[in-house]
N, C-alpha and C positions, 0 to 999 in steps of 0.2 A: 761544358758548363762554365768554366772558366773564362771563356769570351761572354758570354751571359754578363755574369760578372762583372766585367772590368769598367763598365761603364754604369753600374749600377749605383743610384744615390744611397747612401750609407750603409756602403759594404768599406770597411777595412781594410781587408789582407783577402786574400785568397791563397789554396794551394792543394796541388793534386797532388792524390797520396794513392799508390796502387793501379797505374793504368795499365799496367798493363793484364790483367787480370780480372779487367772493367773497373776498378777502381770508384773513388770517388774523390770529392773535393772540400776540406775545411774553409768556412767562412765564417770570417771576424765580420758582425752585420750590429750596426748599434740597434740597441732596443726598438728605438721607435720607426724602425723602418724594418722591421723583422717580417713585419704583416704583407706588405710592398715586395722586398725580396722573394719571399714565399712565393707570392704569387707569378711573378716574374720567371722563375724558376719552373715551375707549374707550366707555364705558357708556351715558356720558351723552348723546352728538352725534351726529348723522347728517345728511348733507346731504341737502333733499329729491327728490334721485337717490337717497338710501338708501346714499350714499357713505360709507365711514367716512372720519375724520379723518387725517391722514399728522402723524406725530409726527418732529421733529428735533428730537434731544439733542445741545446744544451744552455748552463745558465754559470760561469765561474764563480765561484765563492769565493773568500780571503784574498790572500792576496799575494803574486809570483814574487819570488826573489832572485835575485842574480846570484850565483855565489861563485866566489872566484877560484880558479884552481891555487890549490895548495903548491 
């Protein structure tokens, strides 16, 4: 999923979290190419069960702070 990724237009960041367990993968994707990714994603993977991928659209609110070590 992550070579999917890398060359995908407006994907941010990527990162695999859990492979070895089948894991999966966080991607930073701006808004307006959420729709684009999706499908790309959809197209491109298949678990070798012939599984499709399960997509969760997440959306951040407020806003991240640094906070430094004391």
């Amino acid at each position: 999923m992550v070579e999917i990724t890398e060359n995908t237009t407006g994907v941010l960041g990527v990162r695999m979290m859990g492979g070895g367990f089948g894991g999966c993968t966080l991607n930073w994707v701006e808004k307006s190419r959420v729709s684009t990714f999706k499908d790309r994603i959809m197209a491109g993977y298949n678990t070798p069960e012939g599984d499709i991928p399960r997509i969760y659209e997440v959306q951040i609110e407020g806003e991240t702070k640094y906070l430094k070590d004391q």
